[in-house]
C-alpha positions in Angstrom: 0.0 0.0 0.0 1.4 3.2 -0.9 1.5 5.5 2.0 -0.4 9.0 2.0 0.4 12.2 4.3 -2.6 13.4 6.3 -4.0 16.1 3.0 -4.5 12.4 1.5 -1.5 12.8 -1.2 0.3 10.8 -2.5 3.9 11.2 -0.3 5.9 9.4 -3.1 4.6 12.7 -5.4 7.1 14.5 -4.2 8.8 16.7 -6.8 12.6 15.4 -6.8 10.5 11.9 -8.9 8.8 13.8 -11.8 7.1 11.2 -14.2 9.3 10.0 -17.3 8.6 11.9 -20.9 7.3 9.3 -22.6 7.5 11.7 -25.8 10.7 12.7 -25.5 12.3 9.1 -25.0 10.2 8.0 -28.1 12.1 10.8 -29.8 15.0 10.6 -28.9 15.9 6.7 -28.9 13.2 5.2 -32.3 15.3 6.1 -35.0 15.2 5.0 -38.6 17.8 2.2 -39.3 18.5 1.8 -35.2 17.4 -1.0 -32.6 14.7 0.8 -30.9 11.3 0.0 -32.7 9.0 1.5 -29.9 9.0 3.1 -26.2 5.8 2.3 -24.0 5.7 3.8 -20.7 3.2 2.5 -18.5 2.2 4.0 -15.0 1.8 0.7 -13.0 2.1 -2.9 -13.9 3.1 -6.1 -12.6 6.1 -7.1 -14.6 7.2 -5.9 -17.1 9.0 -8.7 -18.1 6.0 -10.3 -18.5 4.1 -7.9 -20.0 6.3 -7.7 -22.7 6.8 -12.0 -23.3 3.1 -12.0 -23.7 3.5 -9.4 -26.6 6.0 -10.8 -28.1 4.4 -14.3 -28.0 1.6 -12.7 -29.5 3.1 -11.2 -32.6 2.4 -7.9 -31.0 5.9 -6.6 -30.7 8.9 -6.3 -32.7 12.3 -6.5 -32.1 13.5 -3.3 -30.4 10.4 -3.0 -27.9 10.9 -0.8 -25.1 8.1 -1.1 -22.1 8.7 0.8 -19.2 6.7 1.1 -15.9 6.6 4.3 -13.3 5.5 1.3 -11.0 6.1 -2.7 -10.8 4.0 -4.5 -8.3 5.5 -8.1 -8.7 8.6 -7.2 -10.5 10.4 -10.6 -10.5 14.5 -11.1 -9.7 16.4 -14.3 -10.4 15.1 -17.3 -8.7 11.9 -15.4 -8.7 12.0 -13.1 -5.8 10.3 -10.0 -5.7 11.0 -7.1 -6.9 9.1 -4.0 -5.6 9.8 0.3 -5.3 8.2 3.0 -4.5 6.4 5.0 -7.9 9.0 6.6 -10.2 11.8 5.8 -7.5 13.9 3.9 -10.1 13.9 2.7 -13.8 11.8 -0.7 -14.5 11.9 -1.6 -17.9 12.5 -4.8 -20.4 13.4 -4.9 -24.1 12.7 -7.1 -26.6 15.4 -8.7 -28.7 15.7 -11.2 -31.4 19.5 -12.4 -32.1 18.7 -14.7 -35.5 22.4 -14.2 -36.8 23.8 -15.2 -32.9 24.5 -19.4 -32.0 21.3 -20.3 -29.7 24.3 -21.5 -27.3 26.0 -18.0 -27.4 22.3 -16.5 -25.6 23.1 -16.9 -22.3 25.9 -14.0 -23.2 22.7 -11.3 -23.2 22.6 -10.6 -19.7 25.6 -10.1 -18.9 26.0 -7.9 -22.3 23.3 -5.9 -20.6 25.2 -5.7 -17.2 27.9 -4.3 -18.9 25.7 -1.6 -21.5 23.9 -0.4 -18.1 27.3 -0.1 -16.0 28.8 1.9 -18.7 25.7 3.4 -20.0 25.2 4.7 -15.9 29.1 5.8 -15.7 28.6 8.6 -18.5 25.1 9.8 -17.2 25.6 9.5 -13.5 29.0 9.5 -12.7 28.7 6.5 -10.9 31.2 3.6 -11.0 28.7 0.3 -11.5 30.4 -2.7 -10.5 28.7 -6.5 -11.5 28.5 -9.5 -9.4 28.3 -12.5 -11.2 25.3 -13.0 -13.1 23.2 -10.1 -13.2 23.2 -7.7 -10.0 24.8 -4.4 -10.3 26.4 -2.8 -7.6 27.5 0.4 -6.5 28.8 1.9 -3.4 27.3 3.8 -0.3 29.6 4.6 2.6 32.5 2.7 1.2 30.1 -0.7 1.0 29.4 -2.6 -2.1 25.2 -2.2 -2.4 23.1 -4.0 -5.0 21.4 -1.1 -6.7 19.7 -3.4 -9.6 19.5 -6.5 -11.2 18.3 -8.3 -14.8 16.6 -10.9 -15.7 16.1 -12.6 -19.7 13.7 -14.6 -20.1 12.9 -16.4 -23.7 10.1 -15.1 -25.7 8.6 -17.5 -28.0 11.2 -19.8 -30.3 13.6 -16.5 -31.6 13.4 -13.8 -28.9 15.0 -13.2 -25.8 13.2 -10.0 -22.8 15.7 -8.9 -21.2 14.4 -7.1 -18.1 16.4 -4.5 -15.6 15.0 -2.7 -12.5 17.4 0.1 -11.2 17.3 1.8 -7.7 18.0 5.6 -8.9 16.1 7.7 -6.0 15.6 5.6 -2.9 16.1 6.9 0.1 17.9 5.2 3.2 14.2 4.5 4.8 12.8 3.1 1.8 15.6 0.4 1.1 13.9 -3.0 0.9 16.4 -5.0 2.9 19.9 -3.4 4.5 21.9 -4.8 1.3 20.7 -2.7 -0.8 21.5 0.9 -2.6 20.7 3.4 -5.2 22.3 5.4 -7.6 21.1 8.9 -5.2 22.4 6.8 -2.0 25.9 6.5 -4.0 26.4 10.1 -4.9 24.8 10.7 -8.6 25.8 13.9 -10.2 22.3 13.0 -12.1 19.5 11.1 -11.2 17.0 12.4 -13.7 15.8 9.2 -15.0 14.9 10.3 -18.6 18.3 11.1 -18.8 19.7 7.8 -17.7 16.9 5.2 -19.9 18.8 7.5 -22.7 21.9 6.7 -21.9 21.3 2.8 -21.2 19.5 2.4 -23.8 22.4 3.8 -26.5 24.6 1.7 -24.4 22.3 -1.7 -24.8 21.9 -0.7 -28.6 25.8 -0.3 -29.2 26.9 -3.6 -27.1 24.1 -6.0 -28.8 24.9 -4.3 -32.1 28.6 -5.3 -31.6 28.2 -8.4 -30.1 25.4 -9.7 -33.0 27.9 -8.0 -35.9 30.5 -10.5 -34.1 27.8 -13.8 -34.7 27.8 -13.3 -30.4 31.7 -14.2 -30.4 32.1 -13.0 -26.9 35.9 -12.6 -27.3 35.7 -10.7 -30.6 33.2 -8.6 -29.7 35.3 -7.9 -26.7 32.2 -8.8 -24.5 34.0 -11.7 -22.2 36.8 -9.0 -21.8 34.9 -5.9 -20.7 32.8 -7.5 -18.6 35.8 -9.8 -16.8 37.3 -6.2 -15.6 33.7 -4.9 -14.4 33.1 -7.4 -13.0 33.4 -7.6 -8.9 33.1 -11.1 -7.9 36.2 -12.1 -9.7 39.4 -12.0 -8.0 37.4 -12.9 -4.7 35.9 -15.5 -2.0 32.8 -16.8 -3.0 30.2 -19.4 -2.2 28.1 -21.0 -4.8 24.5 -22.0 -3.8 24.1 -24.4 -6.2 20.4 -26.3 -7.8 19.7 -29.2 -5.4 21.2 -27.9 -2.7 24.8 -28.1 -3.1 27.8 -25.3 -2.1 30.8 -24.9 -3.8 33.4 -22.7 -2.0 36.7 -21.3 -3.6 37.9 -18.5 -5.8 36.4 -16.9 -8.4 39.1 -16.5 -11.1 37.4 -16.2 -14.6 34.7 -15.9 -16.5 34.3 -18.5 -19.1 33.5 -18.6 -22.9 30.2 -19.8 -22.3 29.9 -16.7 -19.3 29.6 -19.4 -16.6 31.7 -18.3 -13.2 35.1 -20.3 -12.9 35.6 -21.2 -9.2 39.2 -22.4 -7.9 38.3 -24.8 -5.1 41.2 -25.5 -2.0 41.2 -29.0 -3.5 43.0 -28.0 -6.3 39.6 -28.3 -9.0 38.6 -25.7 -10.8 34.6 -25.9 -11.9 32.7 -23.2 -14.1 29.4 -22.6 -13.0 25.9 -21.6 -15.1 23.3 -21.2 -12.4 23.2 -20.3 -9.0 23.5 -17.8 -5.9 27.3 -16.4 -5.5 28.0 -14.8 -2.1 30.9 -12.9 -1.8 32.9 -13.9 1.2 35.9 -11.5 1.2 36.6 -8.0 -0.2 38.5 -8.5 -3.8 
């Protein structure tokens, strides 16, 4: 329930989380001969993840949809965990792609192409350093602690498209933070936290690293994808422990990422073992 102040308003109306120009962006980002076919911007939804895999399964959306919400109600995180924020407190959008010239085994590479489109597209328009945990959170820093400020989350769309969905913490407040972990981009000292500003800049971002990486047939070291996101990327060089399907751990270093993106984990026992799937908790500062 969203909270009101005693004139019955609206509290999260405040005037420092204006609504997004839905115009503008439109303008600014569909372009003849570029990768954004349309910009939705919706005032409340569930997911918009979902939303936009029910288009696409449809026939209702081409490649290069943008949908965007002001609110998600059951915005949805790896392993399906909620996802929820205030009204126009941070960006919550997905994207519709469709990779035909890219290896159905070179997929997996989209989220973590996305990590590294928003970390740089955020470092031009907020002046924030972004750093990525292994697979898909994004971290910045508050206080000189690592916070998760956002995450992503792809999800196939029908037999040749991939949603790739992010949800970004750009305005929360200390007393708003979902659990203690967390941050935001006005938590970790923005020079900009206008939001219009920032889908801009993602978005370019997102364009120029899938344009790159699809040009490259999704060749993650020609594309220099394995490489850029290898020195974002925070988890490696640290102690880390994988929570593994069926409820197994795996404990060591994380020294690499692999061709196939997976997580390469040095264990004490001398073994090294890439993993695809799973929780990674950082156990030591790198």
């Amino acid at each position: 329930m969203t909270p009101h102040n005693a004139s019955g308003s609206s509290r999260w109306s405040d005037l420092d989380r204006p609504p997004l120009a839905a115009t503008g962006l439109r303008r600014a980002l569909v372009q003849e001969g570029g990768l954004w076919s349309s910009v939705d911007v919706v005032q409340r939804t569930g997911s918009t993840n979902s939303d936009l895999v029910a288009r696409a399964s449809s026939g209702t959306a081409r490649e290069g949809a943008v949908l965007v919400a002001e609110e998600q109600t059951a915005g949805r995180g790896r392993l399906d965990r909620r996802w929820t924020a205030p009204p126009r407190s941070g960006l919550f959008f997905s994207v519709l792609l469709r990779p035909a010239e890219v290896p159905l085994e070179r997929w997996g590479w989209l989220p973590l192409l996305t990590g590294v489109a928003v970390a740089t597209g955020l470092s031009r328009a907020a002046g924030v350093d972004t750093a990525l945990k292994w697979p898909n959170d994004l971290l910045v820093t508050v206080d000189g602690e690592e916070r998760k400020a956002g995450g992503i989350l792809a999800e196939r769309a029908g037999e040749d498209g991939v949603v790739v969905g992010v949800g970004l913490n750009v305005t929360l407040r200390a007393d708003e933070l979902p659990v203690p972990g967390a941050g935001s981009l006005l938590l970790a000292d923005a020079v900009s936290t206008d939001r219009d500003t920032l889908l801009r800049s993602v978005l370019r971002s997102l364009e120029t690293w899938y344009d790159r990486w699809r040009a490259a047939g999704g060749d993650p070291v020609t594309s220099t994808l394995q490489e850029t996101y290898a020195a974002g990327c925070a988890t490696l060089g640290r102690e880390v422990r994988a929570e593994l399907p069926g409820d197994r751990d795996l404990v060591g270093e994380a020294v690499a990422v692999d061709g196939d993106g997976r997580l390469v984990i040095a264990t004490a026992r001398g073994t090294r073992e890439a993993v695809g799937a799973g929780d990674i908790v950082h156990l030591r500062p790198a």
